[in-house]
N, C-alpha and C positions, 0 to 999 in steps of 0.2 A: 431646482429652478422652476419645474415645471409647479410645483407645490406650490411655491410663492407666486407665481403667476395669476391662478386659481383663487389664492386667497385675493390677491388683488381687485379680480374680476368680482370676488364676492363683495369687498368693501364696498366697493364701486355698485353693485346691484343693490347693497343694502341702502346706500346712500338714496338712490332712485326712490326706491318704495319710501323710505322716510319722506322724502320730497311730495313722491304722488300722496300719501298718505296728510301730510298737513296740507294741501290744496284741497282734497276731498275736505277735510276736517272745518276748513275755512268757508267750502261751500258749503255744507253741512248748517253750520251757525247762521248764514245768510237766509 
């Protein structure tokens, strides 16, 4: 339980950076 938690928490941070990462990327081209 605690495992899949963890992994959740991971998806979820992995999600963020992709996020922050194509706003930088958008800024970037501007």
């Amino acid at each position: 339980m605690l495992l899949f938690k963890q992994e959740e928490a991971g998806i979820q941070l992995n999600a963020e950076q992709a996020d922050w990462k194509d706003d930088t990327d958008d800024e970037s081209d501007d």
